[in-house]
Every structure is written in C-alpha cells, then in structure tokens.
C-alpha positions, 0 to 999 in steps of 0.5 A: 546585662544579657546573661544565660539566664535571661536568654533562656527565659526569652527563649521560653516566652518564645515558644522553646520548650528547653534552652541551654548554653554549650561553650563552643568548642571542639568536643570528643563526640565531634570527631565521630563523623569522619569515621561514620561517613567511611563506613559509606553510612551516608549513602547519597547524601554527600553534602555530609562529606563536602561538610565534614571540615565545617562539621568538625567545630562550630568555629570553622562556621563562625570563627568569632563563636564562644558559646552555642545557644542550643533550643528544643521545641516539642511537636508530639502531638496527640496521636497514637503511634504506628506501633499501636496497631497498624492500619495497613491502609493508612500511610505512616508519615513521620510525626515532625512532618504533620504540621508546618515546616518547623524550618519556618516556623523556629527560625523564626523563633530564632530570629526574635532571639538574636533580635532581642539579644542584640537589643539587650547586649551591651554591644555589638556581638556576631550570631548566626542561627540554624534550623537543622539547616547548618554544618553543625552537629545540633545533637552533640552540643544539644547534649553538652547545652544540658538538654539531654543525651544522645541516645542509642536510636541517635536521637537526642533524648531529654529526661523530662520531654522524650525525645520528639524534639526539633532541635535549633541553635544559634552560635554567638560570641558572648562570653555565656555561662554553659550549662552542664552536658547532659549524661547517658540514661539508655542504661541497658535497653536496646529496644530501639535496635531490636526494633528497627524494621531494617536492621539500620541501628547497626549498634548502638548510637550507630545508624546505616542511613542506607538501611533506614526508612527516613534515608530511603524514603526522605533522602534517596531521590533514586529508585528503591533497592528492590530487597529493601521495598517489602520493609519499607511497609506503608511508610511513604515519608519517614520512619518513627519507630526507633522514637515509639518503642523507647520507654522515653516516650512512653508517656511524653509531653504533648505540644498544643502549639497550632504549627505542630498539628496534623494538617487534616489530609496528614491526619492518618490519610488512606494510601489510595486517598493520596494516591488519587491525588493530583500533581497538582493537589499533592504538591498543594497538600505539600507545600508549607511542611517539612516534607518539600524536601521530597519531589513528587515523583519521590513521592509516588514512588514511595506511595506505589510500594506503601501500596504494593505492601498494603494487602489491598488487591483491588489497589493494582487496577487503581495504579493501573488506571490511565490519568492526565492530571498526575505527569509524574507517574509518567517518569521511568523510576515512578513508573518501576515501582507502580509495575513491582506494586501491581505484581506484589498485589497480584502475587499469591501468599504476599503481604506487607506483615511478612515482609522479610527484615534485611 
C-alpha cells in the first residue's frame, strides 16, 4: 500500500532533504494574492494577475487533486554570505543561482517520485508535479505540508534546515495522510525588514516586488528606475540578504550535493571579469543555471550599475572601451546604464557605501 510515509522516504532517497503532505484544499492564506497584486506589488510581472484564479487552489489546476506532496531540497553551500564584509569588486549573485538550474535537476527528482508512486499505488492515479514553475502558491502548502512557516522576509523558514530551500511539489489524487501545518516561529524579530537595502519588506510577510533587488535585477527586462540604481550596489542577479540577516540561518545545514555548488566563474567573480566577457561566453557561463531567466542585455545592464557603485574609477575607461565581440552593449537600454555608471564613477565624493536607501 503507498502511504505517506513510504513517499516521504522515497523522496529522501531521492535527494529531498524534507517531504511532507498538505491536503489539498483552499487554505486561509490563499486568499492573500488578490489583494497583494492590487496593491500594484507585482509590478511587470503580470503572469501573477493572468493566474490568479488557478493560484487560488490547486484544484483549479488539477480538479481531481486530494493531497500535495510538498519537497525541500537544501542548496546552501559553504560560502560566507555578502553580509560578512563585502568586496566591492565582486558581484553578489544570489546563493540558489551558483550551480545547476534546480528546474532541472528537481524535476527530475520529481519525476522518479511519481514514477515510483505509480509503480507502487494499487492503481491508477492523476499527478502533475512543479518546480517553482506551476500556478501554485509552493510557500503556503510547504507551510500546511509541516515544512515549516512563512516567515516575515516571505520565505519558507523550516526549524531544522533554514530557509535555503528550493521548494517542488506534486499535486495528486491519493487519499494521503497530511502532516500537521507548520507554525510561526519569527516571534518578535524584525530583522529581515530592517535589513533590506530598499525598504522592499514593507511590513512583515508583505514584499513590494517593485522595490526588491531580485524583482529589479531578475524580473524587470526594463531600464532601472535611475533612484533605485545607487541600492542595487553590486548585486548584478538577485538579492540574499533578507535570508543572511535571520537568525534562522545562523548556523544552517550545508548541501554537499555536486548540482548546488558554485560553478567556478560564479565562485565570488570580479565585475570587470564578467564584464569582459564575451556575449558569447557569457551566455555560455550562463547556460545550464538558473539565471537563463535574464537575457544578456539584462545582464549588462545589470553588471554596468553593479560597476558604476563599485568605487572602481579606472572601471569607466573599461566600459568605454570599443568591442565587437559583445552586441548587446550596442542596445539603447544597455547602453544608458553603461553612460549613468561612467558618470557615477567619474563623479566627485560617490560610492556605492552611501548609497541612499529608498
């Protein structure tokens, strides 16, 4: 007989460091999403709106649903975080985005689960599994599944792992014995709020994606709103800080899996070391992680500010320089964030340590 249980070791063996069952149903923290997106925190990111509806249950996405099987997988790795004492020079990259694209590798995962499941059931049964990639709201049912609680930087904080979680789930019609949701253990910190470089943690478990780095860094295929440029500092893909500062992962849990290790050239790499980079070679470093995500002239343009809030003076002449092997600095949005940069640099009394916080 397949019972929880039994999934929840398979999924172990698997490589999924937690596995717990939420029943599938329409719970209170749900109907937060409609209200969030009115309040314009979604900024361009408008699949959210087109799939609210779906986002409301996960019944609305596979009718037939009676239990979600909810996985977390660990990616910290042993490195210090950008809060210890930043190197101006080395671009922050967010820690999910070093190794191999977990889309990848967990659904994968994911699809010897349901294959096993289905040798294993008494009969036939529907599935459908997600990485981060579905109409589902991961982190409530994560919650409800007993992994852990949302907690006030948003992220689904597990008592025994942190919160360096990549969340995947599998939503299937199995009468499954559901785990008991976890609880909120945040108690009076605020840490995470008083930390975020942007003020995006309007209050707590509330994030103004429109103020946040990941959104302006990751999402926004725009230019950069000129006030929001000095805060960025030199993160040129995400942002973790909201995830440093909690004492939840003060002393957390260290993956030795091989898929979540920095790729050497996303090992602390030198902005202008990026910068240099072909198109080319870029793309190349680029393909097979996470951070496909943002084109190349995203990416340029978000290396031109990291560059411009380095302090690095003699970094102007280096974006100046003339190349044939890099098209994408030929495009007009690339090419206002290379010319604000140069004048930062070049401007008396500037540096990305006193950037104003907005």
């Amino acid at each position: 007989m397949l019972t929880s249980e039994r999934i929840k070791r398979r999924a172990h063996e698997l490589g999924f460091d937690l596995c717990g069952i939420a029943p599938a149903r329409r719970h209170p923290e749900l109907d937060a999403l409609p209200a969030w997106l009115d309040r314009g925190y979604a900024g361009t990111m408008t699949y959210l709106h087109r799939s609210a509806a779906r986002r409301a249950d996960v019944r609305r996405v596979l009718p037939t649903a009676r239990a979600v099987i909810m996985t977390g997988t660990v990616y910290n790795t042993p490195r210090p975080y950008s809060t210890d004492g930043r190197d101006p020079s080395r671009a922050l990259i967010a820690r999910y985005a070093w190794g191999d694209d977990y889309h990848e590798v967990l659904g994968r995962r994911l699809d010897a689960l349901v294959a096993w499941m289905r040798d294993e059931a008494d009969g036939p049964f529907d599935a459908r599994a997600y990485v981060d990639t579905g109409p589902v709201q991961e982190r409530v049912y994560a919650q409800h599944a007993g992994l852990g609680w949302i907690g006030k930087n948003t992220c689904l904080i597990s008592p025994g792992h942190g919160s360096w979680l990549f969340l995947g789930e599998v939503l299937c019609s199995l009468p499954l014995e559901p785990d008991a949701p976890g609880f909120d253990r945040c108690g009076t910190c605020t840490l995470c709020l008083d930390s975020c470089p942007t003020g995006a943690l309007v209050e707590p478990r509330q994030l103004d994606a429109t103020k946040c780095l990941s959104f302006l860094t990751i999402e926004l295929k725009q230019t950069i709103p000129p006030a929001q440029r000095a805060s960025i500092g030199t993160h040129v893909y995400g942002c973790d800080i909201c995830q440093e500062v909690c004492p939840w992962n003060l002393a957390p849990i260290q993956s030795a899996d091989p898929a979540w290790q920095p790729r050497p050239a996303l090992d602390l790499p030198r902005l202008l070391d990026l910068w240099r980079m072909s198109d080319a070679g870029l793309q190349a470093l680029l393909d097979g992680t996470a951070m496909v995500r943002a084109p190349l002239t995203a990416w340029r343009r978000n290396l031109a500010v990291a560059i411009g809030n380095s302090d690095d003076r003699d970094a102007a002449a280096e974006l100046e320089r003339p190349r044939d092997d890099a098209p994408s600095l030929d495009d007009p949005m690339v090419a206002a964030h290379v010319r604000w940069a140069v004048e930062r640099l070049r401007a008396p009394a500037l540096g990305a340590g006193r950037a104003p916080r907005l």
